[in-house]
C-alpha positions in Angstrom: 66.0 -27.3 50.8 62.5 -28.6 50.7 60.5 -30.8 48.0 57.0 -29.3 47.2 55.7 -33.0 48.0 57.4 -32.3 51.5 56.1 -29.1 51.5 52.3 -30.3 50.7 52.3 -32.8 54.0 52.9 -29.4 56.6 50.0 -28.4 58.5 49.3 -24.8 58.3 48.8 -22.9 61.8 47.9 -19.0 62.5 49.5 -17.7 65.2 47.1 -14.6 65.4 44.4 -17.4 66.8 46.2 -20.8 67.1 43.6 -22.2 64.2 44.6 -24.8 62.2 44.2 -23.7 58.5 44.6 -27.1 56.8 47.5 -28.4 54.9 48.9 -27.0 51.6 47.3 -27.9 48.4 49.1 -25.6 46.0 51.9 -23.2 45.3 51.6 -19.6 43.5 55.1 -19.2 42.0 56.4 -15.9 40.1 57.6 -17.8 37.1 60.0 -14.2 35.6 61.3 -14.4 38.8 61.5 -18.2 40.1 60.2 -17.1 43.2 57.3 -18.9 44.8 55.0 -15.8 46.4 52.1 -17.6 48.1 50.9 -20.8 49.6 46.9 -22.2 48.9 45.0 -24.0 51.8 41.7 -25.6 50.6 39.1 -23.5 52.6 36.6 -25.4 55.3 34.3 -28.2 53.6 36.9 -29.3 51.1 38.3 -33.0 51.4 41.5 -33.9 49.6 41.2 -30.7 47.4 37.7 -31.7 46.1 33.6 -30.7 46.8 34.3 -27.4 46.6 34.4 -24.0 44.8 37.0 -21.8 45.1 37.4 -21.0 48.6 40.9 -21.8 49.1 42.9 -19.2 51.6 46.0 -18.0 49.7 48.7 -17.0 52.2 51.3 -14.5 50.7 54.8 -16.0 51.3 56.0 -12.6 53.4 53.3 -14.0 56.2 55.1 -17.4 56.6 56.8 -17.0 59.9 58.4 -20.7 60.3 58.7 -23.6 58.6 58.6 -26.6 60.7 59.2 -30.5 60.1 55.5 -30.9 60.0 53.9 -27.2 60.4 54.2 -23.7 58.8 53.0 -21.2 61.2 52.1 -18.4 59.4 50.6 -14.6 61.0 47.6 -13.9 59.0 45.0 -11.2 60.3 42.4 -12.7 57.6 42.9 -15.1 54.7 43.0 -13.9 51.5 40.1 -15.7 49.0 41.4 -17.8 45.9 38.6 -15.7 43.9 39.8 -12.5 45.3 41.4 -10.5 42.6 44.4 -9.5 43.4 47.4 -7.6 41.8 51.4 -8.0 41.3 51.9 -5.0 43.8 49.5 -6.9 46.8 51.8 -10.3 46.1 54.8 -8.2 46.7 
């Protein structure tokens, strides 16, 4: 089992292009379910989760390949955008 303060210190790395998305700065949990369904990564230009809009990447939690001691490698073809709306079926 993992803390979510454990959980926030793991880089994040794509193995589509070996490019280090940043580490996690926030959950997306299904609270009917108890179910967490994606990870956030601040987007480029944000520092400590601050000086920025919202241009996070949320990674849906069926693209998370490995979790590591100090990485989660994730396959992602292209991040999808915090602003992005999105529905229940696409976080499914």
């Amino acid at each position: 089992m993992v803390k979510i303060s454990e959980f926030q210190t793991k880089e994040v790395v794509n193995i589509i292009d070996g490019k280090r998305l940043g580490q996690i700065s926030d959950l997306e949990i299904d609270l009917k379910v108890g179910r967490v369904e994606a990870i956030v990564v601040p987007g480029e230009g944000r520092f400590f989760g601050l000086f920025a809009g919202s241009n996070e990447h949320v990674i849906p939690w069926r693209n998370i390949v490995k979790i590591g001691k100090d990485v989660v490698l994730v396959r992602l073809e292209e991040p999808i955008r915090l602003d992005t709306k999105r529905t229940d079926e696409e976080l499914s």
